[in-house]
N, C-alpha and C positions, 0 to 999 in steps of 0.2 A: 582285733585291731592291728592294722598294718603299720609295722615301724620300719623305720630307714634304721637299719643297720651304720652308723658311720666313723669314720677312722682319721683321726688326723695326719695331714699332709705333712709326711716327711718329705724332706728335699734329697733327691738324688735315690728316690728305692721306689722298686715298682714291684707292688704287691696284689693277690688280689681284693677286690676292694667287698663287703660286704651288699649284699642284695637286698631288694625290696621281698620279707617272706612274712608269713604269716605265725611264724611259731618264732619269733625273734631267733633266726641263727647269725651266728655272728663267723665268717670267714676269715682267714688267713692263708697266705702264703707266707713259709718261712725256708728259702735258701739260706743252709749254711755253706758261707764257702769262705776261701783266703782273702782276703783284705791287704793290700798295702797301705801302712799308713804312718805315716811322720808323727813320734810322741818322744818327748823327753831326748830332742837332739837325735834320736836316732830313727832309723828309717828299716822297717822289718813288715812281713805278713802277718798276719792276727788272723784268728777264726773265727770267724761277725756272719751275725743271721741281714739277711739282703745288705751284706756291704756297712754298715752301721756297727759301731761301737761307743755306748749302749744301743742295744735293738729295738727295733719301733715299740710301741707302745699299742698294749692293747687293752683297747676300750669295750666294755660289755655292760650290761644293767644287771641288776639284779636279777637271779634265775632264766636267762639268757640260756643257752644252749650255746656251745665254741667248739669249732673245727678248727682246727690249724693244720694245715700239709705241711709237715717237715721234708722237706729233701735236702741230703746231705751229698754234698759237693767235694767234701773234705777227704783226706785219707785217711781220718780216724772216724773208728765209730764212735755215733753220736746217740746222745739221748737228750730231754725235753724232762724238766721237774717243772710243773707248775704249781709253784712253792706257797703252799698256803691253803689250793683251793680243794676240800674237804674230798671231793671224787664220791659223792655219794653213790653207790652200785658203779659207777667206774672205774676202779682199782687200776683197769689193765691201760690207763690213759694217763697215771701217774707221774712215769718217767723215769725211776731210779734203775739205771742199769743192771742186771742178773736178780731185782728184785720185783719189780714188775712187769721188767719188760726184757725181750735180747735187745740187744744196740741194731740201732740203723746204721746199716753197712755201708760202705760207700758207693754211693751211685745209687742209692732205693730210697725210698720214701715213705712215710705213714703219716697216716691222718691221726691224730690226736681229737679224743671229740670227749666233751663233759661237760656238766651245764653247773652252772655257779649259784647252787641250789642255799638260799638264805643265805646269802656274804654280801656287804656295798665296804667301799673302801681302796684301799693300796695294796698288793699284792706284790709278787715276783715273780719271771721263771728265768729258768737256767740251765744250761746243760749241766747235766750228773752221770758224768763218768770223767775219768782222767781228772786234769785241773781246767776244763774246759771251760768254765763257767767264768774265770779268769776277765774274760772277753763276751763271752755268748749268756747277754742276760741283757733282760731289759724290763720294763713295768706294768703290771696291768692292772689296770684301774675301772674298780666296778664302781657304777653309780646307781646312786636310787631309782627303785620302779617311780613313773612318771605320777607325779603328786603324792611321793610321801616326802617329807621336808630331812632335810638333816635337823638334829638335834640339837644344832646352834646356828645363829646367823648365817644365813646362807651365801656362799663367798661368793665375789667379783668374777673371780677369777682363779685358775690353780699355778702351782708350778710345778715340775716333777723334777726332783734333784734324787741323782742314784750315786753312792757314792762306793767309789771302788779302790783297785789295787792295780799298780804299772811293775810290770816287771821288763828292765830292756833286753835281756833274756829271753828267749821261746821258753816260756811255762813248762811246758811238757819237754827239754831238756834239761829243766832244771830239778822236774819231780822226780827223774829217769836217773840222773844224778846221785839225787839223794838216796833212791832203793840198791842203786850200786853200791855206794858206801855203806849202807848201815844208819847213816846220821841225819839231821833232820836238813832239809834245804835251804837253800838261801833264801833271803828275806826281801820283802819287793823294794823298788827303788824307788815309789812314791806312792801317795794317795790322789785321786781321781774325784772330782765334780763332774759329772757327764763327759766323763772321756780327759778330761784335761786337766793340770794338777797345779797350775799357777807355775811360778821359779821354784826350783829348788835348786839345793847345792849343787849337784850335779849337770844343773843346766839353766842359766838364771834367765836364759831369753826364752821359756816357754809359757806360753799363754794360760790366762784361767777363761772358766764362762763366765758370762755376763747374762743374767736373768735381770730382765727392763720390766721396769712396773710403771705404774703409775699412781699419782700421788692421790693421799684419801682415800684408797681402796682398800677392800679385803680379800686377802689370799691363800686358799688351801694349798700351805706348802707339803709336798707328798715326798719324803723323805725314805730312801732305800738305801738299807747295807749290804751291796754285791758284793763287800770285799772276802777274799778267801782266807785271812786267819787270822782279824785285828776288830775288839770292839772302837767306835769311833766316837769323836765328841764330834757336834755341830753347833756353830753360831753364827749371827748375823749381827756385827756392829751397830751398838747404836738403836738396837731395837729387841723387844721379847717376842715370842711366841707364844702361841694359848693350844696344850697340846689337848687334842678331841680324839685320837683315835691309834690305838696300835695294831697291827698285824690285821686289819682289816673289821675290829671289831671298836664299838666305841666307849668310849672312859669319858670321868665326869672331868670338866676342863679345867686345868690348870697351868698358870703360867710359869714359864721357866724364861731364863736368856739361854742355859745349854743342854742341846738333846742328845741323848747319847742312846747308843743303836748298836747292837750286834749283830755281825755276818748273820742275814736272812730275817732279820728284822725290820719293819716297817714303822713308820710313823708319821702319823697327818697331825699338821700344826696350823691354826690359824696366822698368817702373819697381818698386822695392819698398817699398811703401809702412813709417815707423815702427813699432816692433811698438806694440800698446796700454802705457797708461801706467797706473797707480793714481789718475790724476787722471780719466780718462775720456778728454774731446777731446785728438784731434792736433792743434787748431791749423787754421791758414788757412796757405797758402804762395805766394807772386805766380808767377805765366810773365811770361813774357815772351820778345816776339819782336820783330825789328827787324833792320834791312838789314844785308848785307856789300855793299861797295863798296870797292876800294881805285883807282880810275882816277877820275880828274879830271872824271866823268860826277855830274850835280845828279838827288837822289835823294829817295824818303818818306825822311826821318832822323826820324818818330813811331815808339813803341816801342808795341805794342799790346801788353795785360795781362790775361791772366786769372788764375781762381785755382782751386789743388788747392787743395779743402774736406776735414777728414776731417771723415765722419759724427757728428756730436753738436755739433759747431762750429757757433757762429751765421753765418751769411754777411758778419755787419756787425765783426764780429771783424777787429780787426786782423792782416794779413798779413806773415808774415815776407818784408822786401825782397830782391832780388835785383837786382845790375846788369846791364846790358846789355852785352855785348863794347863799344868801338869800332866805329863804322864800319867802317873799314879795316884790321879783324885779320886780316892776311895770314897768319901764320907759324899763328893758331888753324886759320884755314881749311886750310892745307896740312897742318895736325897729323891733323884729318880726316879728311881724301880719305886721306892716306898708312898711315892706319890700316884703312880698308876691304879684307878679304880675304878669298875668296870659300871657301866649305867644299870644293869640286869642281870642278878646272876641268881635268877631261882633256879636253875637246871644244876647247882654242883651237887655233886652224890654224897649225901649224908653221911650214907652206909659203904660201907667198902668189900666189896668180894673180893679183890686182891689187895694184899697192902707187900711194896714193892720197897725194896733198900737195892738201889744201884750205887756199887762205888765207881769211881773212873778216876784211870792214872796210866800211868805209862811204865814201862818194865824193858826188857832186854832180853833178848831169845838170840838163842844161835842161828847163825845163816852160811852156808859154807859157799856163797855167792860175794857176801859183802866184803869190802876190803880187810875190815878189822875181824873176820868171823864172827862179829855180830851185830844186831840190828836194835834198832828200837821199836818200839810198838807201842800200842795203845789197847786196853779193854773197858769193858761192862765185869762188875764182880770176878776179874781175873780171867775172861774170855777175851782174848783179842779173833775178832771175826774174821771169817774167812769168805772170801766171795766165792759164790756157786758159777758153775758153766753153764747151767740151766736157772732160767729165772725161776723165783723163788712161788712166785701165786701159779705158774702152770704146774711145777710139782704138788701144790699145795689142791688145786683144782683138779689134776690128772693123774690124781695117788702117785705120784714116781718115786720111788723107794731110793735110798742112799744120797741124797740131794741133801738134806737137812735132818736136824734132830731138834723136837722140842721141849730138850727137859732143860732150855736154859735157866741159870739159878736165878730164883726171886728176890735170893740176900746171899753174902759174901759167903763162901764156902768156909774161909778162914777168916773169923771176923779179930779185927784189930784198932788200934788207937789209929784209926783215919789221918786224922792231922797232927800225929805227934812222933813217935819214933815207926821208923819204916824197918819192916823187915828187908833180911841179909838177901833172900832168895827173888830175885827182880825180873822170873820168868811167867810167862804166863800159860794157858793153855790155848791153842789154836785149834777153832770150831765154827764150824756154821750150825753155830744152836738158837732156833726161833723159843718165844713164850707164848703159849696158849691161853687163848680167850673163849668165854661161852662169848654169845654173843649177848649184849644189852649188858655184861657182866657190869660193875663199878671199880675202877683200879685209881688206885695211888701208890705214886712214884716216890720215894725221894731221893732224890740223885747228889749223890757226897762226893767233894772233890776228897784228892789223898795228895800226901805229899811223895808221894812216890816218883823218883828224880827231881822233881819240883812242883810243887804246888799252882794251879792255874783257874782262869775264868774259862769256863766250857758253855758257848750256847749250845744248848739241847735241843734240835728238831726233832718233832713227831707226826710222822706222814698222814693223812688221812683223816684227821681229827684235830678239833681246838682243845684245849684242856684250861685246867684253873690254878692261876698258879697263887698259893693258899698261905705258903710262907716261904722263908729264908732267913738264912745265918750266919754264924762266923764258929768256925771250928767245928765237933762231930755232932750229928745230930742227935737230938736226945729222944726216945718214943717215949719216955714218960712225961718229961716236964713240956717240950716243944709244942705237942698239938694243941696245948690249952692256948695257945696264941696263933691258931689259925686264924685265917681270915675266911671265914664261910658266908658272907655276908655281899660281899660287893668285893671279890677277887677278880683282878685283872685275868682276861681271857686272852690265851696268846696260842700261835702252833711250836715259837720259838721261844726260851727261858735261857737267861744268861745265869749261869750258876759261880756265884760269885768265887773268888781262887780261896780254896783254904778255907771253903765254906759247904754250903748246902743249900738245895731248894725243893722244894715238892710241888707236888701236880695231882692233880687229878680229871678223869674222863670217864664217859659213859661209853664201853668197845660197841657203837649202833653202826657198826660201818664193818660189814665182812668182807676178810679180802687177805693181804698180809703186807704189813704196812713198816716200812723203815723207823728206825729211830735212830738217831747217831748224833755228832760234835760238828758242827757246821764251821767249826774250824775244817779247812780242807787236809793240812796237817797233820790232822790227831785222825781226821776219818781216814788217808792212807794208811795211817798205821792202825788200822782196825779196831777205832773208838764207835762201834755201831755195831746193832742187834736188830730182828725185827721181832713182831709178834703179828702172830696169825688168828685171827677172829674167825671163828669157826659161822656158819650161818645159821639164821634162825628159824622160824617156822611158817614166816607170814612170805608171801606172793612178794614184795620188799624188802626183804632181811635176807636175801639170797645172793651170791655170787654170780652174774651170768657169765653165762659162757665169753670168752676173747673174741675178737672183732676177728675179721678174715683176714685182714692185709697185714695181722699182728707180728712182728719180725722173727725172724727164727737164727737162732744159737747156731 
């Protein structure tokens, strides 16, 4: 069956557009290049894929087949994570720089090609290298194969709201900054609704979006956190949400008025818009979005604002207000996560072939570069990672000796009261040490915050694979008492888990995906300072459990 491949019209980008083919491929062009552009009173270049900040959106169906041509126009190398989607036998199409891929140099190009094998829903990509993603990110949105229905009323209409981070600042001299000193970098100067952040202190004449509906309808609002190292609340005046779906996968619906979302998290919410009045207009209604933090870490506390328009409303119309949570709404946040449950979950692994204890915290190592001679850092069980010169799955594919080591630890070398008194000695060890997988093996994670410098919330991505996330806590986890309160039943399935500060979370996944796949802190922060490990899934026996060979145009180191 012949489908029209099709893309919605951004104004002012010219891409190439998708073709009439037989095997649904779906096309892109993606120039990254300098952008001028006016935000927050100030006026600077930003690095935006065709000109756009957020970058167009890409639409695919389910099990679609997607090309994108990257060419990088920029004078930093670039890479391409497309965050979320599983890369079943395409590994080398992933994106994470020195991990599956070398960087697109400047002035070259590569095709990105992988099909979005079982996923419908909200997605991300992003550049992953530098703090590039800052700017270079935008949403991709998979829809149902043609006549299966979603799982709840089926909407009007959508909206895609991606919420981000402004720094006025060049990002990349402020990361550049921070590795000079030693200490951690300055903090952004707003929060972003598609590019725009409403007034803040800083600049009270800048503008928010304005998302126009119409009255009576139903709308899948599709909800992204681009931001580089703050979880976010979201709300909309005056009305709930009915949330159906995280990270691309769907949950039984439940209503909230605030959604809250961590850097590389996704979330589709029904919203229903007022039915029509005898007066005509619905009215103006504020968002707003703004940080969760509850640990003793100095954060953006601006609340960025946009506004639900109904149609016939002037824009200069007064907005019904809404408030912002608290900083520190603990108990909203856990209301949340503990509400999230997944429609389907017979695939979680009973049995466990690895049972995995990561802690993650941050330490201090010497640097005879930094100003104060020393640095801060971040680890996995007291490894702060070290990035490779060579990507990590061609050593891993092309046996290359001294690249990597995989005896990284499965539990603390030196095990201790996690969240209670921290030891004297605040260094850690620097490695590029991967974990080995059979393939089809069963692993569980559970990932433990420490108070080491300060105690914090760490969302956890893991490349390549959705996992199940089975429970959470407050303080160290316990393996005797804890697992009798798993959830094995209808556990929320996600790529990204926000592990709450001064607590724990667990996972689990079936390694069916050979390759060597990232794991890290999608804080962009905690990943400069080497809060990321990968593991390497060895292959298995069938004509499908195997690694193929790198594409030809694949970039070289």
């Amino acid at each position: 069956m012949k489908i029209i491949a099709w893309l919605r019209v951004m104004a002012t980008v010219a891409f190439l557009w998708p073709v009439l083919v037989e095997c649904a491929i779906r096309r892109y062009n993606f120039n990254v290049v300098m952008t001028n552009t006016t935000k927050l009173c100030s006026s600077k270049p930003i690095v935006t894929v065709n000109g756009l900040f957020p970058g167009p959106t890409i639409y695919a169906t389910e099990d679609d087949n997607v090309l994108v041509n990257v060419t990088n126009s920029v004078s930093y190398n670039l890479t391409i994570h497309w965050h979320g989607i599983k890369q079943i036998q395409t590994g080398w199409a992933d994106g994470p720089a020195y991990i599956t891929q070398c960087p697109i140099q400047p002035g070259q190009s590569y095709v990105y090609n992988f099909t979005v094998t079982g996923q419908r829903g909200t997605l991300l990509y992003h550049a992953h290298i530098l703090w590039l993603r800052a700017t270079v990110h935008g949403a991709i949105v998979i829809l149902p194969k043609p006549g299966v229905p979603y799982p709840f009323p089926k909407p009007d209409n959508e909206l895609v709201v991606i919420l981000g981070e402004w720094w006025i600042s060049d990002v990349e001299a402020v990361v550049n900054e921070a590795l000079q000193s030693g200490l951690a970098p300055n903090i952004s100067d707003a929060h972003t609704v598609n590019g725009l952040s409403g007034p803040v202190s800083n600049c009270l004449s800048e503008g928010g979006y304005n998302f126009v509906v119409e009255a009576g309808k139903r709308y899948l609002v599709r909800i992204i956190n681009a931001a580089l190292n703050e979880e976010l609340f979201f709300k909309i005046a005056g009305h709930n949400l009915t949330v159906v779906e995280v990270d691309a996968t769907y949950v039984k619906p439940f209503q909230t008025d605030t959604i809250l979302t961590a850097p590389g998290q996704t979330t589709n919410a029904i919203l229903s818009t007022n039915p029509q009045t005898p007066a005509g207009a619905g009215g103006n209604f504020l968002i707003t979005t703004s940080p969760f933090m509850d640990a003793p870490i100095r954060v953006n506390n601006n609340t960025a604002t946009a506004t639900l328009q109904y149609n016939g409303t002037l824009p200069s119309a007064a907005a019904t207000p809404t408030a912002p949570p608290p900083l520190n709404s603990t108990s909203l946040a856990e209301k949340f996560y503990d509400s999230l449950r997944s429609l389907n979950s017979h695939q979680v692994p009973l049995s466990i072939d690895h049972s995995l204890l990561f802690t993650m915290g941050l330490g201090v190592n010497p640097c005879s570069t930094c100003y104060a001679g020393k640095k801060v850092v971040a680890d996995f069980n007291n490894v702060t990672f070290v990035m490779p010169e060579t990507a990590l799955i061609n050593a891993h594919f092309f046996n290359i000796s001294g690249v990597f080591t995989d005896d990284f630890p499965g539990n603390p070398t030196t095990p201790y009261d996690y969240t209670g008194e921290q030891p004297a000695n605040l260094m850690t060890t620097e490695a590029t040490k991967l974990y080995r997988l059979a393939y089809n093996s069963s692993v569980q994670i559970v990932l433990q915050d420490t108070g080491m410098l300060a105690p914090e919330n760490h969302p956890i991505h893991l490349h390549g694979f959705n996992f199940f996330a089975i429970g959470r806590g407050l303080g160290n986890y316990n393996p005797d008492q804890d697992p009798r309160n798993f959830n094995l039943v209808d556990p929320v399935e996600r790529n990204t888990i926000g592990v709450p500060s001064g607590g724990w979370a667990a996972i689990r996944f079936r390694a069916n995906n050979p390759g060597v796949w990232f794991l890290h802190c999608h804080l962009e922060v905690h990943t400069t300072w080497g809060l990321k490990m990968a593991f390497v899934v060895d292959n298995g026996k069938g004509p499908n459990e195997i690694l193929p060979p790198p594409p030809a145009d694949q970039p070289k180191c």
